[in-house]
Backbone and ligand atoms as CSV (ligand in chain L), in Angstrom:
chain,resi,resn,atom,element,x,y,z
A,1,UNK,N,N,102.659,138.246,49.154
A,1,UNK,CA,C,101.890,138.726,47.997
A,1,UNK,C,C,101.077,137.573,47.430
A,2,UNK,N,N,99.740,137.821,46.810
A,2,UNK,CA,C,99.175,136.877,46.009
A,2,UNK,C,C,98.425,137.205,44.753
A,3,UNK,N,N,98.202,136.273,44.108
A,3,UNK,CA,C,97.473,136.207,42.481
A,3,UNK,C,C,96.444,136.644,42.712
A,4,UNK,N,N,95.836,137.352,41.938
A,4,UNK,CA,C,94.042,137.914,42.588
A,4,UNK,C,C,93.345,136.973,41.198
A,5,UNK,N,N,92.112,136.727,41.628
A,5,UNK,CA,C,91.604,136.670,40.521
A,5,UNK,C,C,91.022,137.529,39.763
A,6,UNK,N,N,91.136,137.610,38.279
A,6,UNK,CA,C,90.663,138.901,37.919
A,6,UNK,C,C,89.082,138.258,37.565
A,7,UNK,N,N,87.891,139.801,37.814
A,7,UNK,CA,C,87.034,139.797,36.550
A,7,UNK,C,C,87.274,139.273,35.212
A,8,UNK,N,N,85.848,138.963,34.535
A,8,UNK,CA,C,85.912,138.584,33.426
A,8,UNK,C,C,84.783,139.454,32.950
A,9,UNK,N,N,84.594,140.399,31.578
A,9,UNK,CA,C,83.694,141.068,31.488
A,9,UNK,C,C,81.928,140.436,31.477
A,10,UNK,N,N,80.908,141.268,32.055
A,10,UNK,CA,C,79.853,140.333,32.547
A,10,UNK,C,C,80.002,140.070,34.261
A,11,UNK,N,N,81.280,140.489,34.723
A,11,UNK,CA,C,80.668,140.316,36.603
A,11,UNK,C,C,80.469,142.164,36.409
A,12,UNK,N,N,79.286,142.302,37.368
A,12,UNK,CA,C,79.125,143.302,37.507
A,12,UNK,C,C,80.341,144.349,38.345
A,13,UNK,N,N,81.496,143.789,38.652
A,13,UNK,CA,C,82.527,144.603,39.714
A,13,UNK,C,C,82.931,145.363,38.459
A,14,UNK,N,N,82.953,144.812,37.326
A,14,UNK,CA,C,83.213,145.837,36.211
A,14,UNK,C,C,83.009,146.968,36.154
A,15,UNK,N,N,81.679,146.912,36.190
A,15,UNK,CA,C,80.785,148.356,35.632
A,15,UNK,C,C,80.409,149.153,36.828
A,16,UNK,N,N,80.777,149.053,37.564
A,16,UNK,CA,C,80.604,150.132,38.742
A,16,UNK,C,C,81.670,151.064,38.954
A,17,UNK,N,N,80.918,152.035,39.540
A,17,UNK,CA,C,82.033,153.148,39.274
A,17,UNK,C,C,82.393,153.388,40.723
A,18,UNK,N,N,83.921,153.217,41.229
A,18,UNK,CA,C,84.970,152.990,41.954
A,18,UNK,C,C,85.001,154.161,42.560
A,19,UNK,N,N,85.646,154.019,44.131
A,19,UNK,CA,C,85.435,155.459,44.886
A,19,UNK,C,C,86.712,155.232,45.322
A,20,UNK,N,N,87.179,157.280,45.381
A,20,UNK,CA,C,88.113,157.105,45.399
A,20,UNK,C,C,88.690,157.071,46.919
A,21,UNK,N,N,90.036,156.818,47.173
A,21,UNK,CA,C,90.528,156.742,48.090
A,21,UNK,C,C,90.925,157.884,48.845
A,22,UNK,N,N,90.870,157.668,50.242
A,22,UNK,CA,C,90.768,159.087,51.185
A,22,UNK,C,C,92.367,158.825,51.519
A,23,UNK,N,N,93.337,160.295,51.445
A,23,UNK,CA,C,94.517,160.727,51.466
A,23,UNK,C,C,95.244,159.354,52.868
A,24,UNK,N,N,94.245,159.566,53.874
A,24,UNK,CA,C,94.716,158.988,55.122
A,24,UNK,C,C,94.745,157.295,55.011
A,25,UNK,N,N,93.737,156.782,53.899
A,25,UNK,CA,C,93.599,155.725,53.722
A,25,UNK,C,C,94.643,154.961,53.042
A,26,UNK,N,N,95.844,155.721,52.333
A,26,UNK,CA,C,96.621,154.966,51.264
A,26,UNK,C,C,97.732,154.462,51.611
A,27,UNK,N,N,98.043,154.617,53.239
A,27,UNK,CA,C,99.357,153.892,53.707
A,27,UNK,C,C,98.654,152.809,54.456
A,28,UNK,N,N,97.698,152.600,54.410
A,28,UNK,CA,C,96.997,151.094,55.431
A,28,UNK,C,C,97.226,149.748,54.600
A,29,UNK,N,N,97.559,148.831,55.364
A,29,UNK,CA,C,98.013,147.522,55.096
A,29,UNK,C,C,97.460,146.659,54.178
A,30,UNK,N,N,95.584,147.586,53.768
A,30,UNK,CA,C,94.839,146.981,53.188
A,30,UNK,C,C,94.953,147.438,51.947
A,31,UNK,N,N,95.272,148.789,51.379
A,31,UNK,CA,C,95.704,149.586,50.438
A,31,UNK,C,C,97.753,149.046,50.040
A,32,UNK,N,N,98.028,149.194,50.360
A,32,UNK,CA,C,99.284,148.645,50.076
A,32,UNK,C,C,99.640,147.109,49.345
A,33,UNK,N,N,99.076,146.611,50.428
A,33,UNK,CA,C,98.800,144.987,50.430
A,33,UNK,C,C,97.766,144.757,48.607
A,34,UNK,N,N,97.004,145.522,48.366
A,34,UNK,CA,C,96.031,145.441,47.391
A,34,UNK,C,C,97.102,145.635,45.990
A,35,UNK,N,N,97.810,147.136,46.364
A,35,UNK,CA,C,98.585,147.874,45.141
A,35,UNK,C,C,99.972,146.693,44.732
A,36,UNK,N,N,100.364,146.113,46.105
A,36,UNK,CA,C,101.353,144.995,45.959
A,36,UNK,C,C,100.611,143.816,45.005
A,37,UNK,N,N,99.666,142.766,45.398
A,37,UNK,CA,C,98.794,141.797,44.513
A,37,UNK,C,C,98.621,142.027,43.404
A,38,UNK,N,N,98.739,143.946,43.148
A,38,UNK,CA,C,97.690,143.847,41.491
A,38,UNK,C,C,98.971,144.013,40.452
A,39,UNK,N,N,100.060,144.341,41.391
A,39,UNK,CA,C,101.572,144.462,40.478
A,39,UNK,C,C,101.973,142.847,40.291
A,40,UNK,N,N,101.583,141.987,41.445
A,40,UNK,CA,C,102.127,140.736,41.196
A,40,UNK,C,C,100.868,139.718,40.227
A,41,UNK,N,N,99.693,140.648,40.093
A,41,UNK,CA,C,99.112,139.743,39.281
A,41,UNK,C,C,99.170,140.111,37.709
A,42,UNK,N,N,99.136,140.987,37.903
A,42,UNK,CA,C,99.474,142.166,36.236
A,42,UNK,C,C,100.756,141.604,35.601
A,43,UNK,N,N,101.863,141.352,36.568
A,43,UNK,CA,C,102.861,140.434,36.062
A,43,UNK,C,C,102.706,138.628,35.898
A,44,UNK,N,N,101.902,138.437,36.540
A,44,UNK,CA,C,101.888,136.940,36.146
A,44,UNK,C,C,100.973,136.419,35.214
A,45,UNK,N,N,100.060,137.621,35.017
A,45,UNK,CA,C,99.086,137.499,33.260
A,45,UNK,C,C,99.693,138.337,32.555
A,46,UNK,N,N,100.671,138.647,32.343
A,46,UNK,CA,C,101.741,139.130,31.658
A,46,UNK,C,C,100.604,140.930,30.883
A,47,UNK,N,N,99.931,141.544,31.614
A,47,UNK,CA,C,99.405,142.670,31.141
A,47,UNK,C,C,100.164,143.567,31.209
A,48,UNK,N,N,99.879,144.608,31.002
A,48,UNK,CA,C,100.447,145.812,30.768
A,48,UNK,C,C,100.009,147.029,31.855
A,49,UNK,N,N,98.558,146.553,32.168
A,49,UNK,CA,C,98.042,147.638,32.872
A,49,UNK,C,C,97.486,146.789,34.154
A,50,UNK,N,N,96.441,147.065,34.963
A,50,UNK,CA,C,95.372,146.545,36.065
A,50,UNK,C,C,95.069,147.399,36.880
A,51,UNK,N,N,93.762,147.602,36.696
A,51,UNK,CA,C,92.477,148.309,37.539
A,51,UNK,C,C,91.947,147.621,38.578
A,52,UNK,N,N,91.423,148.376,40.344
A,52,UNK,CA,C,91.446,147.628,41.370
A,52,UNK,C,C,89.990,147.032,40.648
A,53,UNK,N,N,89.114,147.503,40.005
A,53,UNK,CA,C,87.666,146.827,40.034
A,53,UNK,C,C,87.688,145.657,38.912
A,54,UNK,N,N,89.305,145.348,38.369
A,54,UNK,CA,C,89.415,144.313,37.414
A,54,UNK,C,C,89.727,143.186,38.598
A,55,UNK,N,N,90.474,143.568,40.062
A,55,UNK,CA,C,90.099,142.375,40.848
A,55,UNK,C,C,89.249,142.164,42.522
A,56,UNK,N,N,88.210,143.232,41.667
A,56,UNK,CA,C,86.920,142.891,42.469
A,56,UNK,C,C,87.106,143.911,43.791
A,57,UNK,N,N,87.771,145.027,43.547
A,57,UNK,CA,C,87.932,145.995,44.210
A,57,UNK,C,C,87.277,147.425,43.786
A,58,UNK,N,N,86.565,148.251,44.266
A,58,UNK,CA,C,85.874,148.961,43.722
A,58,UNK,C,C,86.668,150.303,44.619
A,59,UNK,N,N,87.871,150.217,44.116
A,59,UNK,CA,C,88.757,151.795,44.457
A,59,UNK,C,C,89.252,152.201,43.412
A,60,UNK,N,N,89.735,153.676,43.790
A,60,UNK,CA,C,90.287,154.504,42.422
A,60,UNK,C,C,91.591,153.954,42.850
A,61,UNK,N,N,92.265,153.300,41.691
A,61,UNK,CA,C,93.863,153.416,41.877
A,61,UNK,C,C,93.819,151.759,40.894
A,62,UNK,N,N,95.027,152.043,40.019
A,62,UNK,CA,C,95.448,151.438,38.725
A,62,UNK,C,C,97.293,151.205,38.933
A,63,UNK,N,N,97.535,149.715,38.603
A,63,UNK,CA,C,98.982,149.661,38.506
A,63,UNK,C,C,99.105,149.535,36.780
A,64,UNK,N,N,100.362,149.859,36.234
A,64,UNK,CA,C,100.807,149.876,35.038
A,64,UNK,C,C,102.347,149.630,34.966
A,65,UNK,N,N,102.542,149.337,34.056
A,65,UNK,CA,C,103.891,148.899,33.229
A,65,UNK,C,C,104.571,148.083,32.564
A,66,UNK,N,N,105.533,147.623,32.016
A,66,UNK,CA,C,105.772,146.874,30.750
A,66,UNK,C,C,107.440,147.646,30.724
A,67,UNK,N,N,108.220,146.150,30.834
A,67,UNK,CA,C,109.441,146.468,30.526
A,67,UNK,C,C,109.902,145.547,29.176
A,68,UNK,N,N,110.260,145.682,28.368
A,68,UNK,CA,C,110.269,145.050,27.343
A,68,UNK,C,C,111.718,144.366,27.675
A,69,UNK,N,N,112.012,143.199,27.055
A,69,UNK,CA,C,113.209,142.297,27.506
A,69,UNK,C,C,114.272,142.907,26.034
A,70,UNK,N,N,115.978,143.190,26.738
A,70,UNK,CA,C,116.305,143.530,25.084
A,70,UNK,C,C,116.320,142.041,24.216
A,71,UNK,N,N,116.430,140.972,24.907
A,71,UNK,CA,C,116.267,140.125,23.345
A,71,UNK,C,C,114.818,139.438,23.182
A,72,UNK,N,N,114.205,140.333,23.453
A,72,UNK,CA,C,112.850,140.217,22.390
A,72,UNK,C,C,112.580,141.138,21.006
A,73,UNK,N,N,113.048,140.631,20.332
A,73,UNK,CA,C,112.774,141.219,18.831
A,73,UNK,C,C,110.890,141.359,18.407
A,74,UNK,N,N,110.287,140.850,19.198
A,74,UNK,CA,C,108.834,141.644,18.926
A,74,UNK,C,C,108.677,142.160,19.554
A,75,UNK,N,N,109.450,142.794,20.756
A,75,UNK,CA,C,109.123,143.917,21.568
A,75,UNK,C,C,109.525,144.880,21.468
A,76,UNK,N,N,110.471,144.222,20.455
A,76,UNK,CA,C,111.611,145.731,20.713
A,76,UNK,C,C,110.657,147.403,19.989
A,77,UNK,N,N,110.342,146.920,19.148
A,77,UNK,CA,C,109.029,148.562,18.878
A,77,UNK,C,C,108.743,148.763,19.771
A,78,UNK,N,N,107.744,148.125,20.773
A,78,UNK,CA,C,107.109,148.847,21.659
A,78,UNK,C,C,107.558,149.553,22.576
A,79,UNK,N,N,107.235,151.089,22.823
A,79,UNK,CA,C,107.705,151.322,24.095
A,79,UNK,C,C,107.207,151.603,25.406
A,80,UNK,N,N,108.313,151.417,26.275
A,80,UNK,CA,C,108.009,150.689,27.375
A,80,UNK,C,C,107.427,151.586,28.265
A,81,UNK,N,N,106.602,151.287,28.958
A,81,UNK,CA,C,105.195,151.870,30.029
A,81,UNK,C,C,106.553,152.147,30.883
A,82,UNK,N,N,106.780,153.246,32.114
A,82,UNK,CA,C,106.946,152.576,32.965
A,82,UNK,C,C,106.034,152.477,34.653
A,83,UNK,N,N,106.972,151.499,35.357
A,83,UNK,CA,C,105.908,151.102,36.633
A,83,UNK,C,C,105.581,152.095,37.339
A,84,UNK,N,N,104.177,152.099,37.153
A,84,UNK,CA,C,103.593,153.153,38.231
A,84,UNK,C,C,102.352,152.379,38.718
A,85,UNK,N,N,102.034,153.154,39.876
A,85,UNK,CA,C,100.776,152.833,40.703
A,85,UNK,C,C,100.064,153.948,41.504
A,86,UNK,N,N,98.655,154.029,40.603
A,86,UNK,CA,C,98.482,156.028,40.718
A,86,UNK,C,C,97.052,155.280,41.385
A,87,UNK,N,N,96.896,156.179,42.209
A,87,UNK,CA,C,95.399,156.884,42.954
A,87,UNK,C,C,94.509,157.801,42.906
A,88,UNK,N,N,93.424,157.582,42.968
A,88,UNK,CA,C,92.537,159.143,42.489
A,88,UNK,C,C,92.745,159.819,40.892
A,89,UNK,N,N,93.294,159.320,39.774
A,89,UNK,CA,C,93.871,159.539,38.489
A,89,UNK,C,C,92.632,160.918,38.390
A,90,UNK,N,N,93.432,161.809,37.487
A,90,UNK,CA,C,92.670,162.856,36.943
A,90,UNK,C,C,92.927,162.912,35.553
A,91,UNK,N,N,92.710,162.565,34.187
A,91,UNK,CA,C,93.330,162.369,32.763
A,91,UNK,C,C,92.637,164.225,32.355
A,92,UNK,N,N,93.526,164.239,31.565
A,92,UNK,CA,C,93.333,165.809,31.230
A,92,UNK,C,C,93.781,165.527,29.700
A,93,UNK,N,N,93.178,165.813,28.550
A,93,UNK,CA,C,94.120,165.253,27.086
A,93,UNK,C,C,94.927,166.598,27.055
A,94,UNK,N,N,96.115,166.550,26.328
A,94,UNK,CA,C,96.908,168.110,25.316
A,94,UNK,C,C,96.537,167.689,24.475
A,95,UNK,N,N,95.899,168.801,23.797
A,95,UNK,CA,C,95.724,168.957,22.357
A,95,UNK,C,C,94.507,168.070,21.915
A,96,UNK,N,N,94.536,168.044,20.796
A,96,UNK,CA,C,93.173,167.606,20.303
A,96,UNK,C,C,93.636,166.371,19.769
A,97,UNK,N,N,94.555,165.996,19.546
A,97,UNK,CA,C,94.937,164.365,18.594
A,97,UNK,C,C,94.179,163.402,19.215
A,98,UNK,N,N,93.649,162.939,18.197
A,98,UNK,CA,C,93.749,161.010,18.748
A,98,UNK,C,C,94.404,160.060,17.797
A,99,UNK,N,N,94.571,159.176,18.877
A,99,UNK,CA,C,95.071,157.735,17.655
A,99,UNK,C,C,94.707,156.491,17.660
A,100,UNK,N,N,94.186,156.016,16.607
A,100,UNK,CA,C,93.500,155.113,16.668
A,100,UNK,C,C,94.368,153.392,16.704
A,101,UNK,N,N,94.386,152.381,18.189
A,101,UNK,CA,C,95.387,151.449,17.753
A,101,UNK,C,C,94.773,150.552,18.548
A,102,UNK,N,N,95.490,149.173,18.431
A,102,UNK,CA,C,95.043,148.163,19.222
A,102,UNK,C,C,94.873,148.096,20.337
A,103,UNK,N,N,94.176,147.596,21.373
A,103,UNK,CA,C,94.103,147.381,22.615
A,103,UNK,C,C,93.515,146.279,23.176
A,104,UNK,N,N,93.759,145.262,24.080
A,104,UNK,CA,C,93.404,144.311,24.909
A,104,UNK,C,C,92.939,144.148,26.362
A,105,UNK,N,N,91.844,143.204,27.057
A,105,UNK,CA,C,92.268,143.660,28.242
A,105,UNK,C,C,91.765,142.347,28.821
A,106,UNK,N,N,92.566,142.188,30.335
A,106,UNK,CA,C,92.438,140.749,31.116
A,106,UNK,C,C,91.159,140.539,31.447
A,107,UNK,N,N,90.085,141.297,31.320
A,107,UNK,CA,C,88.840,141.146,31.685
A,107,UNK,C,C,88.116,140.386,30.415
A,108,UNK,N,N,88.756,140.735,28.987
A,108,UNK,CA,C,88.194,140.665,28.297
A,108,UNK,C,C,88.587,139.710,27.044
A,109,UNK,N,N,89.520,138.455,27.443
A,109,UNK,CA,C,91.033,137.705,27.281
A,109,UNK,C,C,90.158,137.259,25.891
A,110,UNK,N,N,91.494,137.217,25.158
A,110,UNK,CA,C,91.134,137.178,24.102
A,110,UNK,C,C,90.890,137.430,22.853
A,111,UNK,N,N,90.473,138.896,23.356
A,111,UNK,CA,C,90.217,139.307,21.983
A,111,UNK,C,C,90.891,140.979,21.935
A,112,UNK,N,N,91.342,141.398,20.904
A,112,UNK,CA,C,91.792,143.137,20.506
A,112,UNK,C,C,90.959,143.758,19.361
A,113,UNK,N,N,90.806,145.327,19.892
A,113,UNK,CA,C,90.252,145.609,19.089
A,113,UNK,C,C,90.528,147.208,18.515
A,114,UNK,N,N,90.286,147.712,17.579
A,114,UNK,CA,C,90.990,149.369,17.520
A,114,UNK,C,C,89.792,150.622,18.315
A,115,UNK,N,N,90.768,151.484,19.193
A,115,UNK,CA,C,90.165,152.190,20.282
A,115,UNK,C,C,90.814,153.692,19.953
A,116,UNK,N,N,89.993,154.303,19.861
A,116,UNK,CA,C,90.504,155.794,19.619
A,116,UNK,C,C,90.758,156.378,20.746
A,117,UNK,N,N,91.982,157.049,21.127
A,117,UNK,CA,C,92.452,157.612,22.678
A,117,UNK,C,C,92.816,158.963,21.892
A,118,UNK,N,N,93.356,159.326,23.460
A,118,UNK,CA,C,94.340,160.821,22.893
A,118,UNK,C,C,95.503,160.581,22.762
A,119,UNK,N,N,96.402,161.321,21.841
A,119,UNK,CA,C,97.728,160.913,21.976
A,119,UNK,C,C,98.598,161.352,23.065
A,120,UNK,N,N,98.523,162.334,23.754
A,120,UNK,CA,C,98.589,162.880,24.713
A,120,UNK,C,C,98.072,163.547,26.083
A,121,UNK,N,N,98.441,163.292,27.451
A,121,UNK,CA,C,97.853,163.718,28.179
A,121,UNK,C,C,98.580,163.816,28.923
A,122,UNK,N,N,97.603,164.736,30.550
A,122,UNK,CA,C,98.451,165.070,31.452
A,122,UNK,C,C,97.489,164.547,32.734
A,123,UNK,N,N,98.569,163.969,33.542
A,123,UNK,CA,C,97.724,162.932,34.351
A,123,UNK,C,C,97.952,163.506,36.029
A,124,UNK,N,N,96.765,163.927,37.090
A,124,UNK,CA,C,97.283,164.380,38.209
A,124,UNK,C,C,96.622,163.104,39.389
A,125,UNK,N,N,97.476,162.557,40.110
A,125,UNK,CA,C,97.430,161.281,40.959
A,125,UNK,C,C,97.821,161.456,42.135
A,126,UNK,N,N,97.519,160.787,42.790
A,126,UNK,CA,C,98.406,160.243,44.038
A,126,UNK,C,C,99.366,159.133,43.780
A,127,UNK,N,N,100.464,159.265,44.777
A,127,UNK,CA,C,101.069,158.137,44.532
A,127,UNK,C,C,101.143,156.995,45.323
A,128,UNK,N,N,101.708,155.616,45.394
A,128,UNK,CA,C,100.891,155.180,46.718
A,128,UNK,C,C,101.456,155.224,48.448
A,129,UNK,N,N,102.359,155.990,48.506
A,129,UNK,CA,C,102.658,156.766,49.481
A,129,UNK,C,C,102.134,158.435,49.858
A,130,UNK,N,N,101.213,158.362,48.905
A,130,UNK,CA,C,99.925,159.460,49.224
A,130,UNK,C,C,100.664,160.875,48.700
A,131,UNK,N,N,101.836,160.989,48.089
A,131,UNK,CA,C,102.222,162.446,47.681
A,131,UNK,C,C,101.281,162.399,46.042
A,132,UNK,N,N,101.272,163.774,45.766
A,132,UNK,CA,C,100.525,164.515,44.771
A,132,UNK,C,C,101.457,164.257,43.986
A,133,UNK,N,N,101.380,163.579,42.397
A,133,UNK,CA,C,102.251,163.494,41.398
A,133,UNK,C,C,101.657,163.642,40.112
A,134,UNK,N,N,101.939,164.529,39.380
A,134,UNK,CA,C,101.380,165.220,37.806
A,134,UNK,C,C,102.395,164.873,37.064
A,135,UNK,N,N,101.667,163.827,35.771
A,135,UNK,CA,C,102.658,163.832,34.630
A,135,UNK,C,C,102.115,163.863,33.591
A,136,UNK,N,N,102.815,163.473,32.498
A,136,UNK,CA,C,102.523,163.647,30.704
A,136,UNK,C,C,102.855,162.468,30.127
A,137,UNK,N,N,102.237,162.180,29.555
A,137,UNK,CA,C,102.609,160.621,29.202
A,137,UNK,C,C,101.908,161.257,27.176
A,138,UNK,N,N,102.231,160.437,26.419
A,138,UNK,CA,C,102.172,160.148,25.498
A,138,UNK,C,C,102.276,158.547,24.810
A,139,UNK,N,N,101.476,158.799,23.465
A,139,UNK,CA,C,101.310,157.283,23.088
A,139,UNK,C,C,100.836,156.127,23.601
A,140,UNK,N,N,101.758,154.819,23.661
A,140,UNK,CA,C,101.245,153.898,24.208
A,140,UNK,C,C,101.278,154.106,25.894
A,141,UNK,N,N,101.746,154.853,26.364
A,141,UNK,CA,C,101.264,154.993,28.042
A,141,UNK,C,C,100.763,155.602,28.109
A,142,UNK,N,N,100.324,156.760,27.145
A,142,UNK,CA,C,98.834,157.298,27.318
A,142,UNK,C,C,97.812,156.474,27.486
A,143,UNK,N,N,97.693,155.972,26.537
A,143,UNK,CA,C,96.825,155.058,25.699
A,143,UNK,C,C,96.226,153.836,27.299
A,144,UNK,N,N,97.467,153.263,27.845
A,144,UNK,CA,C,97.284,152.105,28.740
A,144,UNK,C,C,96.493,153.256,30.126
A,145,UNK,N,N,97.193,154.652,30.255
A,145,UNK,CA,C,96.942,155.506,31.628
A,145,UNK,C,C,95.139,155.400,31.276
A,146,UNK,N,N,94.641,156.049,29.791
A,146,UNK,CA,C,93.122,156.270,30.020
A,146,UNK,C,C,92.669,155.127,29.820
A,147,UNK,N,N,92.629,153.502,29.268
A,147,UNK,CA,C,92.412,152.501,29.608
A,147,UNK,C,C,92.160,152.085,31.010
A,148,UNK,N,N,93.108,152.521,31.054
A,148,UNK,CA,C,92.686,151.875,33.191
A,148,UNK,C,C,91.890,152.442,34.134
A,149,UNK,N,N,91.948,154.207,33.574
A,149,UNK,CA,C,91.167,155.078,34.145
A,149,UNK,C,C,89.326,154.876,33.933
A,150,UNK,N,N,89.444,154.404,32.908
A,150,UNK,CA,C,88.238,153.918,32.831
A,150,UNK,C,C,87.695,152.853,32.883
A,151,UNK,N,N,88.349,151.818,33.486
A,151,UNK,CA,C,88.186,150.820,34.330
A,151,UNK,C,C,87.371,151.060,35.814
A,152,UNK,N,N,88.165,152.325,36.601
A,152,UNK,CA,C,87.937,153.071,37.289
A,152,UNK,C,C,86.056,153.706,37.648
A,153,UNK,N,N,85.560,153.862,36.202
A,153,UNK,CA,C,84.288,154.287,35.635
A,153,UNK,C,C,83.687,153.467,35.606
A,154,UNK,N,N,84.126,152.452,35.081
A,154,UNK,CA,C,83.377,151.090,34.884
A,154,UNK,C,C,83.322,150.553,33.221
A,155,UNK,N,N,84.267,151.499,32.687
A,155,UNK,CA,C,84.391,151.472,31.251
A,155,UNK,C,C,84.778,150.773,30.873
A,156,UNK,N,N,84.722,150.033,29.523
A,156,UNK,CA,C,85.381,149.123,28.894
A,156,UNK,C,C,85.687,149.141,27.653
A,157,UNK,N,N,86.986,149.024,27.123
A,157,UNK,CA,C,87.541,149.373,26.119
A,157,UNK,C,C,86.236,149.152,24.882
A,158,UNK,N,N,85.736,148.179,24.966
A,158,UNK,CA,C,84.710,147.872,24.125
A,158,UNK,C,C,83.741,148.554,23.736
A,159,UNK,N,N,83.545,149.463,24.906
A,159,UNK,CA,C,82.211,150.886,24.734
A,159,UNK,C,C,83.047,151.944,24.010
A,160,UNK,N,N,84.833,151.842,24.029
A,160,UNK,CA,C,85.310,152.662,23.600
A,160,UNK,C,C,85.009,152.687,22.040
A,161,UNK,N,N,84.930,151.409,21.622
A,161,UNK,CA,C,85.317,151.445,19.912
A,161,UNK,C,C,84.248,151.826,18.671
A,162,UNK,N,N,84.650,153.214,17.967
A,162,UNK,CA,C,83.755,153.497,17.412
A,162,UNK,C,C,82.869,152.291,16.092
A,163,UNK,N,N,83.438,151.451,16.069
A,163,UNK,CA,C,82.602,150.645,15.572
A,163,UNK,C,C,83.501,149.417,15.842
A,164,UNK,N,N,82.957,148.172,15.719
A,164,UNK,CA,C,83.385,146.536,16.071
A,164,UNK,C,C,83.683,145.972,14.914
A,165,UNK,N,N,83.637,146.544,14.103
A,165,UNK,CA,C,84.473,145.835,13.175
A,165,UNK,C,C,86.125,145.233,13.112
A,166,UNK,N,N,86.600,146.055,14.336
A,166,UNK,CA,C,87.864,145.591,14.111
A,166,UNK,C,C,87.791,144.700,15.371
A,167,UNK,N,N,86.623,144.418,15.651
A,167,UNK,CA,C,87.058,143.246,17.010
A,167,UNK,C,C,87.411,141.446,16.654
A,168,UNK,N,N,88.142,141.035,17.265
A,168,UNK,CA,C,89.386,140.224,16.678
A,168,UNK,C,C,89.845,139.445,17.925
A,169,UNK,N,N,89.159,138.193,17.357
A,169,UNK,CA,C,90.291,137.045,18.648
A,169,UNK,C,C,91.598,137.047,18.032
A,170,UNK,N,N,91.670,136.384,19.353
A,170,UNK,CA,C,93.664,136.948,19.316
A,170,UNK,C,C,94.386,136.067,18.091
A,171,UNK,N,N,93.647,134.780,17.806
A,171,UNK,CA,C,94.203,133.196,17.170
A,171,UNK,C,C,93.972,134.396,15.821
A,172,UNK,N,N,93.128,134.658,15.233
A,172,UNK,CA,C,92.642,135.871,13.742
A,172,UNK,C,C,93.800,137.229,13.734
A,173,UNK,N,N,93.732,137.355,14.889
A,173,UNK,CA,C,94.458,138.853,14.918
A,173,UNK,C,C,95.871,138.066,14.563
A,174,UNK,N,N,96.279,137.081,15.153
A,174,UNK,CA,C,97.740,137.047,14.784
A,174,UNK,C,C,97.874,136.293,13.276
A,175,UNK,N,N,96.526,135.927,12.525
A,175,UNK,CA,C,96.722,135.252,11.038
A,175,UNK,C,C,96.806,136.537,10.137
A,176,UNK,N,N,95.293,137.560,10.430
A,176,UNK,CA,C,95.051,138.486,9.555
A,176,UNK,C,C,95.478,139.732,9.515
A,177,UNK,N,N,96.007,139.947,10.818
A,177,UNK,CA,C,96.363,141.605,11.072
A,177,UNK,C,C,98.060,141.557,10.941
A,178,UNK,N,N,98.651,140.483,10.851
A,178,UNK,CA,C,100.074,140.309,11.246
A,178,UNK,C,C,100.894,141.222,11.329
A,179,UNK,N,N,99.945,141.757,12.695
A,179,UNK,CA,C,100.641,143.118,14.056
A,179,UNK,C,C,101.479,142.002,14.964
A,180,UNK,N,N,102.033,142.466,15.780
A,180,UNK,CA,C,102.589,141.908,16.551
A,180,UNK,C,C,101.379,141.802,17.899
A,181,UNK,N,N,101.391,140.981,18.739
A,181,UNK,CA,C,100.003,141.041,19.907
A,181,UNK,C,C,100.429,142.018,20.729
A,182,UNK,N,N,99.149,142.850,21.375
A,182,UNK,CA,C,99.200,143.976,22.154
A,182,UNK,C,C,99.415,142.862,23.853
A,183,UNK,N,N,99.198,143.597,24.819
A,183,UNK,CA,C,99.629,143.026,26.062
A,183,UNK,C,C,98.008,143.823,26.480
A,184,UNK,N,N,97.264,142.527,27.119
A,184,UNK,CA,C,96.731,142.949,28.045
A,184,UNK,C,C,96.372,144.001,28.776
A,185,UNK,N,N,95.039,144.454,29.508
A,185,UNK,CA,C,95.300,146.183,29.987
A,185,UNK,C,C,94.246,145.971,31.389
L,1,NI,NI,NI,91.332,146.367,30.801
């Protein structure tokens, strides 16, 4: 396995919109090998989420998760993503809610800002052994699932935010907002 380097927002691998992967294509050495790197790099920049076009890969398919340690007392709120690694993502919202909360991302190091999502959704994928898998996620793994998905697009949390006022380096966010820091996406 190895460290990929990620994008930084401004390379164009960003903003292109990612094709998705063909059923026959997702057990090849090159697809595997990719979904393995972006779990071992997502963990060694300690994120939460990672999109293939965050390391210069222009396919549909996103790793996620976040296990919170029990003796971390600033983690302990958050709850925990868990590990997945989806293909072809389809985001569908329930219901009409949104919620408006922090978000970060490795492309974009540095800084958080408030992003209106849905609170709920229902997500239909591949998995990376190519079976069909539909789920529901809520909250903060909502929140990280359509983050990444629109990575996918070429989106960036930043186009998400209805206004920039709440955009915030991280050194400010941890004087003025005294939230606890979001993780990377
Ligand atoms: Ni991101």
């Amino acid at each position: 396995m190895s460290i990929l380097k990620v994008a930084r927002m401004g390379h164009p691998a960003l903003r292109a919109r990612a094709r998705p992967i063909e059923p026959g294509e997702i057990k090849s050495p090159r697809v595997q090998q990719l979904i393995d790197d972006m779990f071992e790099t997502m963990r060694e920049y300690q994120g939460v989420g990672l999109a293939a076009p965050q390391v210069h890969q222009g396919l549909r398919v996103f790793v996620a998760g976040f296990a919170s340690s029990p003796d971390d007392d600033e983690h302990e709120e958050r709850e925990r993503v868990p590990l997945m690694a989806l293909i072809n993502p389809e985001i569908t919202p329930v219901g009409t809610a949104l919620a408006e909360d922090w978000e970060g991302c490795l492309s974009i190091p540095d800084l958080r800002g408030k992003v209106s999502r849905a609170t709920e959704i229902k997500v239909k994928a591949l998995d990376r052994r190519g079976r069909k898998v539909e789920l529901r996620a809520k909250n903060f793994t909502a929140r990280v699932i359509q983050h990444e998905t629109d990575h996918l697009d070429g989106v960036l949390f930043l186009d998400r935010m209805k206004s920039l006022e709440t955009l915030t380096f991280l050194d400010e966010f941890g004087r003025y907002w005294h939230a606890r820091d979001v993780p990377e996406e």
